[in-house]
C-alpha positions in Angstrom: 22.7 17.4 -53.8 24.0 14.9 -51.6 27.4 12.6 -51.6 28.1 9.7 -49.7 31.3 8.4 -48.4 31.1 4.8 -46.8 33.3 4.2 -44.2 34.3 7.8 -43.4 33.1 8.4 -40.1 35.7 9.0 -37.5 34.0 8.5 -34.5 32.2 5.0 -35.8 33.4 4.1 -39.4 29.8 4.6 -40.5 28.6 5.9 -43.7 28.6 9.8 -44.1 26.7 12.0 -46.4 27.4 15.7 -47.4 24.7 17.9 -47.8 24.1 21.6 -47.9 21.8 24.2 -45.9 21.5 28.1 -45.5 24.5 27.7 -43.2 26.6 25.9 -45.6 28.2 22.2 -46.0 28.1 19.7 -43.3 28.8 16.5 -43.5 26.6 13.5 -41.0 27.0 10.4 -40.2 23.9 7.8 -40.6 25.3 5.7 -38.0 25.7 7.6 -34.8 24.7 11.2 -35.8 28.7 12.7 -35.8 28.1 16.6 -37.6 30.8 18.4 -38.9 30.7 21.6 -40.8 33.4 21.7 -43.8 34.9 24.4 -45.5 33.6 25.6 -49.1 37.1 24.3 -50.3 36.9 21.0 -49.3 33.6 20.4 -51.8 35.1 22.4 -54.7 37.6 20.2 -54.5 35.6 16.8 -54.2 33.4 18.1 -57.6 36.5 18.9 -59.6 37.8 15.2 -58.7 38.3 12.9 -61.6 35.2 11.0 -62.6 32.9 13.2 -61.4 31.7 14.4 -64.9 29.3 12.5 -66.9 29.1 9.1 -67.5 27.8 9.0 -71.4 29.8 7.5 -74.3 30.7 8.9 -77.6 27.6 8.1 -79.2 25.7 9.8 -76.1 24.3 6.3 -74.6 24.8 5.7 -70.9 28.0 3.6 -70.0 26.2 2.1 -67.2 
């Protein structure tokens, strides 16, 4: 699974994405290739944000 943050780079303000190997969570930039590993708490607490859940109504349609 991968999450992208625009803006967040802080080396070049370029885009970022998280992603996840055998070695764990690292986080790249597209622009200028910035890597930095992040801790495991850092993403459980980015997937127990509000908002992140579902996006369905009551009726179970999309709310797109």
């Amino acid at each position: 699974m991968k999450m992208w943050r625009f803006k967040n780079c802080p080396r070049c303000s370029g885009d970022t994405f998280i992603d996840s190997d055998i070695d764990g969570w690292h986080e790249h930039c597209l622009m200028c290739g910035y890597t930095r590993d992040l801790p495991a708490e850092a993403i459980a607490k980015s997937k127990a944000a509000p908002g992140g859940g579902n996006r369905t109504g009551s009726a179970g349609t999309s709310a797109l």
